[in-house]
ChimeraX commands (.cxc) that place a marker at each C-alpha (Angstrom):
marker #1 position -40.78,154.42,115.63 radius 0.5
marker #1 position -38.49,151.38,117.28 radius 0.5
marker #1 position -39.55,149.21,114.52 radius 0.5
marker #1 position -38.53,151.34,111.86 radius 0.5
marker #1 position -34.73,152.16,114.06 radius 0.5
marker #1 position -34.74,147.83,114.78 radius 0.5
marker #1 position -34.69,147.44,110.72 radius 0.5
marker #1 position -32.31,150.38,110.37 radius 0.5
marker #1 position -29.89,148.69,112.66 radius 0.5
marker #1 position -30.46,145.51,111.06 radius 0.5
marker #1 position -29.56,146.93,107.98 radius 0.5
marker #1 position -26.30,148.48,108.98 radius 0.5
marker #1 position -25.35,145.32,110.47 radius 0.5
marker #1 position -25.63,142.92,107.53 radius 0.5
marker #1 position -24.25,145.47,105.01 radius 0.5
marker #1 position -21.05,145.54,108.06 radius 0.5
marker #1 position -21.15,141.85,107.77 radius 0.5
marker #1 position -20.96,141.79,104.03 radius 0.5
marker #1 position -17.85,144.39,103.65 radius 0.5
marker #1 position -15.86,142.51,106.52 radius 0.5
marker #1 position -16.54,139.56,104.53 radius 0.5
marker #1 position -15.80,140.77,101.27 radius 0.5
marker #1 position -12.43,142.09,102.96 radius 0.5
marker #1 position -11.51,139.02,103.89 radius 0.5
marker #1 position -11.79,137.24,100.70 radius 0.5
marker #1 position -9.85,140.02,99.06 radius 0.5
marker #1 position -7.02,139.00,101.31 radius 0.5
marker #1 position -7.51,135.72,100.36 radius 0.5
marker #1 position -7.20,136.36,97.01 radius 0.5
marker #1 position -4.35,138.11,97.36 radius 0.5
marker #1 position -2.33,135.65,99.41 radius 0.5
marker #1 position -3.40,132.80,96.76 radius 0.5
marker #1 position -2.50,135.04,94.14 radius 0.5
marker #1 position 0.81,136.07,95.73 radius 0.5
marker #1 position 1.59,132.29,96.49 radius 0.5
marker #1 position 1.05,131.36,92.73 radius 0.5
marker #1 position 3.38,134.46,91.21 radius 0.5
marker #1 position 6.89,132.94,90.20 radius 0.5
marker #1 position 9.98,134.33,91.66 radius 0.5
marker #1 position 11.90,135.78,88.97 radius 0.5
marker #1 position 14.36,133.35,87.60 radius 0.5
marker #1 position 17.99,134.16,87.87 radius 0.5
marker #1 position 19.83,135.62,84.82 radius 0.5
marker #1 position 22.30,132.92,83.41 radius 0.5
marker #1 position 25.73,133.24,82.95 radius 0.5
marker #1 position 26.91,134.10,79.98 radius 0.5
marker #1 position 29.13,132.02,77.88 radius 0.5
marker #1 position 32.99,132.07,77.42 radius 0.5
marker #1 position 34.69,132.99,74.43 radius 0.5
marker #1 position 38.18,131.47,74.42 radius 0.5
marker #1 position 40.53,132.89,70.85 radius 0.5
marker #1 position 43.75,130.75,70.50 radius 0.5
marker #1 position 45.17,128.95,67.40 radius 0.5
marker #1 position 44.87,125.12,66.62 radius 0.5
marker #1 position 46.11,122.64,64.24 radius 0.5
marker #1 position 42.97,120.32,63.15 radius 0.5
marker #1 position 44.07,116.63,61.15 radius 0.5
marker #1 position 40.35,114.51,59.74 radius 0.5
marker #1 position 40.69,111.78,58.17 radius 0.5
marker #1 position 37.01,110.49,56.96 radius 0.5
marker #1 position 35.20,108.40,54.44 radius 0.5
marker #1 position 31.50,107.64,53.35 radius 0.5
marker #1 position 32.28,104.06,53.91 radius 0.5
marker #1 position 33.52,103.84,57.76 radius 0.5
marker #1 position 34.23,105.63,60.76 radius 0.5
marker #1 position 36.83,109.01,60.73 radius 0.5
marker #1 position 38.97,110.45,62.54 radius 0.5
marker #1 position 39.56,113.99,64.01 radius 0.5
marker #1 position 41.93,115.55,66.08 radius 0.5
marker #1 position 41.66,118.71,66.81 radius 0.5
marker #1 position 44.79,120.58,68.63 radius 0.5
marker #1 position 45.29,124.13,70.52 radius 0.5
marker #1 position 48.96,125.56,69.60 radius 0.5
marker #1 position 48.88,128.68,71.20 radius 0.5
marker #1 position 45.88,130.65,73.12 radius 0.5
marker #1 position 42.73,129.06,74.93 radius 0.5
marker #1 position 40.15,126.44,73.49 radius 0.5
marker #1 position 38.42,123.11,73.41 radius 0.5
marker #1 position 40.84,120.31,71.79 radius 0.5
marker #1 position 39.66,117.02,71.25 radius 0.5
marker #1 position 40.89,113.78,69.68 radius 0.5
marker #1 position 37.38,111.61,68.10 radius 0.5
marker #1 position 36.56,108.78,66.33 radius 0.5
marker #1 position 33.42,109.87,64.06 radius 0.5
marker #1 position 31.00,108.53,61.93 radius 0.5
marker #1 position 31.18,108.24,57.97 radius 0.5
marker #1 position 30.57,110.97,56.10 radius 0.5
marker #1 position 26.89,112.53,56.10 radius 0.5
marker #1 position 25.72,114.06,52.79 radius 0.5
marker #1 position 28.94,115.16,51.67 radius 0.5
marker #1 position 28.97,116.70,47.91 radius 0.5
marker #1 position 32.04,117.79,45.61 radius 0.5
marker #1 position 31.75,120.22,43.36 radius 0.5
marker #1 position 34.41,120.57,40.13 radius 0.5
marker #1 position 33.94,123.57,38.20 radius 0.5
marker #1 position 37.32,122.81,36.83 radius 0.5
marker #1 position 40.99,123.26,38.36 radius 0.5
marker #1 position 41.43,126.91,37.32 radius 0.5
marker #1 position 37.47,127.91,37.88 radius 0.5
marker #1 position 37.65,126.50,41.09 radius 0.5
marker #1 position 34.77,124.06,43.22 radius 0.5
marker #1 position 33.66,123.03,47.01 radius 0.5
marker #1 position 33.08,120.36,48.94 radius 0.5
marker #1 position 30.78,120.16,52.18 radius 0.5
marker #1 position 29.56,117.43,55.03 radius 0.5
marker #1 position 28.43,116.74,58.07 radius 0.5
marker #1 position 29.42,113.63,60.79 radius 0.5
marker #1 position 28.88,112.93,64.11 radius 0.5
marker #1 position 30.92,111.50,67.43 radius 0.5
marker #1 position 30.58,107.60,66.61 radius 0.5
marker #1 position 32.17,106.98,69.82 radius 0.5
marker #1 position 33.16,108.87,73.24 radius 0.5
marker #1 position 36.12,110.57,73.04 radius 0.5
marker #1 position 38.35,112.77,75.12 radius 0.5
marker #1 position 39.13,115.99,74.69 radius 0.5
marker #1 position 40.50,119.18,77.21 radius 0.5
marker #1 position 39.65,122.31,78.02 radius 0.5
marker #1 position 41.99,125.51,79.27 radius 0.5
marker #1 position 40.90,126.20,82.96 radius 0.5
marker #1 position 39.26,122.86,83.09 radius 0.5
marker #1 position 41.69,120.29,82.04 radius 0.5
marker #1 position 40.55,117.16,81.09 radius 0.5
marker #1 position 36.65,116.47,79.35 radius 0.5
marker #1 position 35.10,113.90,77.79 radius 0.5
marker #1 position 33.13,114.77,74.60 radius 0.5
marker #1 position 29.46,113.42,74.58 radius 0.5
marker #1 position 28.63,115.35,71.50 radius 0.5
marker #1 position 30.31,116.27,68.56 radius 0.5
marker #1 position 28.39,116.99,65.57 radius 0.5
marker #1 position 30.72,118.54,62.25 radius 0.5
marker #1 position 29.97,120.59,59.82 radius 0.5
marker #1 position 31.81,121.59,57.20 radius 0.5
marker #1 position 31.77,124.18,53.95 radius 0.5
marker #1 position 34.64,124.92,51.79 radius 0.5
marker #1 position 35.16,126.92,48.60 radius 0.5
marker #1 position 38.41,126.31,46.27 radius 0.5
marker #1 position 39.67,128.88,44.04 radius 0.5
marker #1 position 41.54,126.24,41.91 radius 0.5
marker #1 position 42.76,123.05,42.77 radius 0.5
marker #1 position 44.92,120.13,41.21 radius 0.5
marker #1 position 43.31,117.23,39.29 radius 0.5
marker #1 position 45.73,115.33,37.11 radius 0.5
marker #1 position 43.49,112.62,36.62 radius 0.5
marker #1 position 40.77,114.15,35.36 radius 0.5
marker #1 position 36.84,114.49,37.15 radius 0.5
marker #1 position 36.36,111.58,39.46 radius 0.5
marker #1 position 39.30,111.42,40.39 radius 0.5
marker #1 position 41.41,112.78,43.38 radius 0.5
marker #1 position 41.31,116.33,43.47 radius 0.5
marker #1 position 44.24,118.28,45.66 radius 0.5
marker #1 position 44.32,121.86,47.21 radius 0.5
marker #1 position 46.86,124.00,49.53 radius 0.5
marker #1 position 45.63,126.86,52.21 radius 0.5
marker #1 position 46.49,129.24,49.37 radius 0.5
marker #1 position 43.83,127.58,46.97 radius 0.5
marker #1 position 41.24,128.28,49.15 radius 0.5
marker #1 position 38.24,131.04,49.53 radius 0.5
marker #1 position 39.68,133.58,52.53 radius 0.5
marker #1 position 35.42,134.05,52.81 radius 0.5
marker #1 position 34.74,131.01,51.85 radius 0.5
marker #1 position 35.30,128.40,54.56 radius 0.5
marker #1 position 33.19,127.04,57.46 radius 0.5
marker #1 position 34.08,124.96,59.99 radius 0.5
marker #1 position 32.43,123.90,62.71 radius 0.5
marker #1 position 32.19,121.57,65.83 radius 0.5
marker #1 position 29.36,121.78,68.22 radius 0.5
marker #1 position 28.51,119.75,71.32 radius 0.5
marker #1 position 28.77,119.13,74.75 radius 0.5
marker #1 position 31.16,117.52,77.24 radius 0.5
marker #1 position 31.81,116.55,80.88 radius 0.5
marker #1 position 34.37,116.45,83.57 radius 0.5
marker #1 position 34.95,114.33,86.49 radius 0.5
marker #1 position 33.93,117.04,88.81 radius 0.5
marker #1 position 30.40,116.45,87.46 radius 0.5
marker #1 position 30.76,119.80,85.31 radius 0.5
marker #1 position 28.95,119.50,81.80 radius 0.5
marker #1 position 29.59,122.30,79.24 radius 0.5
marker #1 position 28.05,122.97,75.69 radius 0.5
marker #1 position 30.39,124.38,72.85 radius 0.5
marker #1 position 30.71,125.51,69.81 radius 0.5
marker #1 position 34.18,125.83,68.35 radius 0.5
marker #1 position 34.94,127.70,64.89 radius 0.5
marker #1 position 37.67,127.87,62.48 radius 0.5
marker #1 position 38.55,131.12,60.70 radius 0.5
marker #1 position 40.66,131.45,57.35 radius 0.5
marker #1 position 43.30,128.98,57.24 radius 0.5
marker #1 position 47.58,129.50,57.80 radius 0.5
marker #1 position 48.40,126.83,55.89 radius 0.5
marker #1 position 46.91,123.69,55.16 radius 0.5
marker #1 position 46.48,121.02,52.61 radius 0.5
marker #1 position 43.77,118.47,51.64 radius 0.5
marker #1 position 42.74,115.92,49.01 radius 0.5
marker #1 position 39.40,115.57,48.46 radius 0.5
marker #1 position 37.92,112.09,46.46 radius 0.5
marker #1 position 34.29,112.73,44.41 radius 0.5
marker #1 position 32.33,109.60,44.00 radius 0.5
marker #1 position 31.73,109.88,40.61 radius 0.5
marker #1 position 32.80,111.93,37.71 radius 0.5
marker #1 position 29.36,114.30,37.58 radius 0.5
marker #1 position 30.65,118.11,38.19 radius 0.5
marker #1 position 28.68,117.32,41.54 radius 0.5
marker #1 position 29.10,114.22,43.14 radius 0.5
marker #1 position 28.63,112.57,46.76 radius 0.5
marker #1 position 32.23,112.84,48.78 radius 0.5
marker #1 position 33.51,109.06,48.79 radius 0.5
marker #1 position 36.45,110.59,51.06 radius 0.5
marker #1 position 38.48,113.59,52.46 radius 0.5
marker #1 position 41.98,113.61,54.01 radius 0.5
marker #1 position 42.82,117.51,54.98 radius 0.5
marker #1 position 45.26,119.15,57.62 radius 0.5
marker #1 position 44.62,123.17,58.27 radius 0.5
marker #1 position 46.27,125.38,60.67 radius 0.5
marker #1 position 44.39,128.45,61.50 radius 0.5
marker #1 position 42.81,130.67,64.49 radius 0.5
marker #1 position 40.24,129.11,66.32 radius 0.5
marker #1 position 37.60,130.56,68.87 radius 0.5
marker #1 position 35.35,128.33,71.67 radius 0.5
marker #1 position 32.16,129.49,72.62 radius 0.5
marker #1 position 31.55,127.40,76.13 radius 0.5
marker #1 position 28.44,127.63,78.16 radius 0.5
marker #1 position 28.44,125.81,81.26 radius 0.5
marker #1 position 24.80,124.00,81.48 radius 0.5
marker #1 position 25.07,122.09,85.14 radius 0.5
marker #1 position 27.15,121.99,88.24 radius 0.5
marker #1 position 25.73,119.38,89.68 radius 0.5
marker #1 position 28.19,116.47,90.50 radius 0.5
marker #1 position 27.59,113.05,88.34 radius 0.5
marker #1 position 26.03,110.28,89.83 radius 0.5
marker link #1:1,2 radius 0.2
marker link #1:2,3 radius 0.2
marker link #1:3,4 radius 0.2
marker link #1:4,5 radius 0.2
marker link #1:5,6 radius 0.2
marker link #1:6,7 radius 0.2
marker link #1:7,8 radius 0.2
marker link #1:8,9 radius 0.2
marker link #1:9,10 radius 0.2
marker link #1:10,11 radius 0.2
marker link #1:11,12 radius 0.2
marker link #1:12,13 radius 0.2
marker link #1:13,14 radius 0.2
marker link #1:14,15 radius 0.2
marker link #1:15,16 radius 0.2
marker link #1:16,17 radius 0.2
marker link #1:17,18 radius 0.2
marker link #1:18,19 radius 0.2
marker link #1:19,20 radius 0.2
marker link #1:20,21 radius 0.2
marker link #1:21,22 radius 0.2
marker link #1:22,23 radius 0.2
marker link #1:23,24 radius 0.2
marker link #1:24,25 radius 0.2
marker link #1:25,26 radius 0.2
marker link #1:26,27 radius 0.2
marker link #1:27,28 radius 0.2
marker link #1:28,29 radius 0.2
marker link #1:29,30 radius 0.2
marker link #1:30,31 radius 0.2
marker link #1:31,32 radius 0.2
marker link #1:32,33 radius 0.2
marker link #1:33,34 radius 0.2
marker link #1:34,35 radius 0.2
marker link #1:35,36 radius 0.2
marker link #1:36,37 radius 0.2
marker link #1:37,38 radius 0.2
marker link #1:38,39 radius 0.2
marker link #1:39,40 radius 0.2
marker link #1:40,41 radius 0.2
marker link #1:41,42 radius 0.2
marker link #1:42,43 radius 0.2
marker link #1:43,44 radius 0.2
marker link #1:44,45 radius 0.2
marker link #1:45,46 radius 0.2
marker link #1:46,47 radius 0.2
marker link #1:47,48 radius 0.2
marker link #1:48,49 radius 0.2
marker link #1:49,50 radius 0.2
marker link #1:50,51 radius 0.2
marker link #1:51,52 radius 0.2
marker link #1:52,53 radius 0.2
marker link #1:53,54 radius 0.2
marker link #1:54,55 radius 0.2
marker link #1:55,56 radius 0.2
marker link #1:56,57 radius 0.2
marker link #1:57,58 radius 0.2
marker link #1:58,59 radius 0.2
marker link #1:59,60 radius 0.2
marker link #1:60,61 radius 0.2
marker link #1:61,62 radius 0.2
marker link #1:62,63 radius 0.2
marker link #1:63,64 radius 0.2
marker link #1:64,65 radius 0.2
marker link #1:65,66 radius 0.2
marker link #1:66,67 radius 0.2
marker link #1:67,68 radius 0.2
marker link #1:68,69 radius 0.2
marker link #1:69,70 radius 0.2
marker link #1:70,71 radius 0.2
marker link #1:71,72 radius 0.2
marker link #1:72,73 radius 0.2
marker link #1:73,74 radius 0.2
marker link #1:74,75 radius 0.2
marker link #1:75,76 radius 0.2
marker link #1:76,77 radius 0.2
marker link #1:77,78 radius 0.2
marker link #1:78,79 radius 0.2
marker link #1:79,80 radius 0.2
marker link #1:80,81 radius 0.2
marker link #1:81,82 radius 0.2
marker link #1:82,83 radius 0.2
marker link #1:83,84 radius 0.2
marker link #1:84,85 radius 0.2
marker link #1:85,86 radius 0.2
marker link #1:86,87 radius 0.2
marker link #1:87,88 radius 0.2
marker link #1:88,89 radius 0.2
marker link #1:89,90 radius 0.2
marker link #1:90,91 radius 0.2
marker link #1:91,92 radius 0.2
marker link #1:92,93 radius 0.2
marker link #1:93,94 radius 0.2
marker link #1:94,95 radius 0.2
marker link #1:95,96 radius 0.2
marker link #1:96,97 radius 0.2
marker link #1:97,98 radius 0.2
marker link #1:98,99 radius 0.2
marker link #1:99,100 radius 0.2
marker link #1:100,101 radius 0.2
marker link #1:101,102 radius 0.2
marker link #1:102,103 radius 0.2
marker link #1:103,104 radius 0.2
marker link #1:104,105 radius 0.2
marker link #1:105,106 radius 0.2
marker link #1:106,107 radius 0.2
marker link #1:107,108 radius 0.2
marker link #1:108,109 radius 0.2
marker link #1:109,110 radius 0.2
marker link #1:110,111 radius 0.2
marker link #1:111,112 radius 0.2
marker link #1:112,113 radius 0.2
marker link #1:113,114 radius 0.2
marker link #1:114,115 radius 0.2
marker link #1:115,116 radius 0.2
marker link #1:116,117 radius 0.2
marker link #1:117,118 radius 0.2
marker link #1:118,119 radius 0.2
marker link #1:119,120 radius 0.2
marker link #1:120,121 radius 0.2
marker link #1:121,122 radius 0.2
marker link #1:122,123 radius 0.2
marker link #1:123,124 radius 0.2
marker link #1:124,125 radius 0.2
marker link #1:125,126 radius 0.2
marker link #1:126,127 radius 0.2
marker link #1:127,128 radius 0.2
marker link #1:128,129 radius 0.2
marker link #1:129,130 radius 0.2
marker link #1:130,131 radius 0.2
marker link #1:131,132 radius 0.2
marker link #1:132,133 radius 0.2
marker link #1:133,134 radius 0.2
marker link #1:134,135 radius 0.2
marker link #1:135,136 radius 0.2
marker link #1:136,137 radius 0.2
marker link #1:137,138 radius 0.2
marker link #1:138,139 radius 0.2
marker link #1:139,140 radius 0.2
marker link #1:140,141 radius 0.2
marker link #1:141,142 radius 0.2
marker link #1:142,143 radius 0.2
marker link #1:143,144 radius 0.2
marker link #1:144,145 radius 0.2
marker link #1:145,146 radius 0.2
marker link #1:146,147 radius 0.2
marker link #1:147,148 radius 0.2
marker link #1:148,149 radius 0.2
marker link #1:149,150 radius 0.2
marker link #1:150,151 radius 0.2
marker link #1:151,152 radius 0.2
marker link #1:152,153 radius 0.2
marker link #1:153,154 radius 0.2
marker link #1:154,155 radius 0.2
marker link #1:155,156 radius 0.2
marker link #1:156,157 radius 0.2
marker link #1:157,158 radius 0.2
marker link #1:158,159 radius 0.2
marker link #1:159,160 radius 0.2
marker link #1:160,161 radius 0.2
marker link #1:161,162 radius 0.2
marker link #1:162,163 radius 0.2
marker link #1:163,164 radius 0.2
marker link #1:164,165 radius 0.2
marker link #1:165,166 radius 0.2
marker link #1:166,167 radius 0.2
marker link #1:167,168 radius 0.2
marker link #1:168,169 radius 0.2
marker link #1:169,170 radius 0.2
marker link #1:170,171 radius 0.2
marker link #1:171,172 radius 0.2
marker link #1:172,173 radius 0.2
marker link #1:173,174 radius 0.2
marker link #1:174,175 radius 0.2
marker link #1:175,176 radius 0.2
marker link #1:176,177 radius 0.2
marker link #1:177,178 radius 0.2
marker link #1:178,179 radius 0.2
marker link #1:179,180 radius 0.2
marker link #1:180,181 radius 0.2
marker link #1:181,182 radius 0.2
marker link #1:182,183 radius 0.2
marker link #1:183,184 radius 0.2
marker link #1:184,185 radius 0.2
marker link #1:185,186 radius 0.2
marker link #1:186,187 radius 0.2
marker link #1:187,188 radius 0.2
marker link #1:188,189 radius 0.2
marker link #1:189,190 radius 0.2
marker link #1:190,191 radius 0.2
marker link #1:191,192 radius 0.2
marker link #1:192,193 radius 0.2
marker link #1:193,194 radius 0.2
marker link #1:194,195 radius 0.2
marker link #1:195,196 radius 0.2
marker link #1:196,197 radius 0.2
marker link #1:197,198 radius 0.2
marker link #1:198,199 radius 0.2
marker link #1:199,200 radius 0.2
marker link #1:200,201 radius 0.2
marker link #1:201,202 radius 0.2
marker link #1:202,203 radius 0.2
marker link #1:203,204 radius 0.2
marker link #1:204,205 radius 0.2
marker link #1:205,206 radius 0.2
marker link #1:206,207 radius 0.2
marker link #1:207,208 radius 0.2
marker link #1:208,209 radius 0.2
marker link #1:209,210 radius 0.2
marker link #1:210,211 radius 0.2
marker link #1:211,212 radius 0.2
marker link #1:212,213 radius 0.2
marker link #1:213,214 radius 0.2
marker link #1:214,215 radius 0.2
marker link #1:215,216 radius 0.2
marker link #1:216,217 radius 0.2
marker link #1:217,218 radius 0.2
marker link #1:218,219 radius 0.2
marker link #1:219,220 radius 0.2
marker link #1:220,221 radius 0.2
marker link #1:221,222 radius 0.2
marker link #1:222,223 radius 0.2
marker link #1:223,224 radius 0.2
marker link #1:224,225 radius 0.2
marker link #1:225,226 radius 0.2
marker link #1:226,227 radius 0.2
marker link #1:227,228 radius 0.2
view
């Protein structure tokens, strides 16, 4: 009879000894697990949309560097004055001056350039990458295809334009900012567009246009942290 109440005891001891230990390692677990669980990450800000109007002058080739000066008149916005590369695959298209045509390319910043900002002041533009898509509804070409064509504001497609400059900037307070800045349907305006050749679509050899119209900045401000 004490044997058989020694092994009973024994027996209630280890199986003690195996759920204290089997406790512990749950807390363990637990802990490790808790340690290794990422705090949730803090929602960011969301960006600024600034709505003013803006005079925008581009001069550019497919030869050599461009230039672009973009200009708020009235309202908030990013405005910027750039040096930028040639022309990337730019295209004409003539349909003929009373059927209409387009013309679109893309260009980068070639250089760093300065620019401003409403609230901010004074930026430096680190990025600038262009693109731009325009429909005519007739333009002026005395001279024939391959030659100069001309159009007003009032020549072009209300729905039919795109303008774009995206990037990101600086200012001296260490502040860097990405943007995107779009131009709706133009005031008034003028351009002259040159084809390369006289194919009804042809690389852009060069593009001289001036367009007043409303302009909106989308701004996102990436770091705070002051430059080294």
């Amino acid at each position: 009879m004490a044997r058989r109440i020694l092994v009973a005891w024994i027996g209630v001891a280890v199986a003690s000894l195996g759920g204290a230990c089997a406790t512990q390692n749950a807390g363990t677990m637990t802990t490790a697990q808790a340690q290794a669980t990422p705090l949730p990450a803090r929602p960011a800000d969301p960006p600024a949309v600034l709505t003013g109007e803006g005079e925008l002058h581009c001069t550019i080739d497919a030869r050599a560097n461009g230039h672009q000066q973009l200009e708020i008149t009235s309202g908030g916005g990013l405005e910027f004055d750039a040096v930028v590369s040639p022309i990337v695959d730019g295209t004409v298209t003539t349909n003929g001056p009373d059927k209409g045509g387009a013309y679109r390319f893309t260009s980068h910043l070639a250089a760093p350039a300065k620019g401003r900002l409403n609230g901010t002041g004074d930026v430096e533009i680190d990025e600038l990458e262009t693109k731009v898509a325009v429909e005519m509804n007739r333009y002026e070409q005395p001279g024939g295809r391959g030659t100069n064509l001309t159009f007003t504001s009032g020549d072009m497609s209300r729905r039919g334009i795109y303008v774009e400059f995206a990037g990101k900037a600086h200012n001296a307070r260490g502040e860097r900012y990405s943007f995107r800045v779009n131009l709706g349907a133009p005031i008034e305006g003028s351009g002259k567009v040159t084809p390369a050749n006289d194919n009804a679509v042809a690389p852009m050899a060069a593009k001289v246009v001036y367009i007043r119209a409303p302009i909106s900045t989308v701004l996102v401000t990436t770091s705070l942290e002051r430059l080294p």
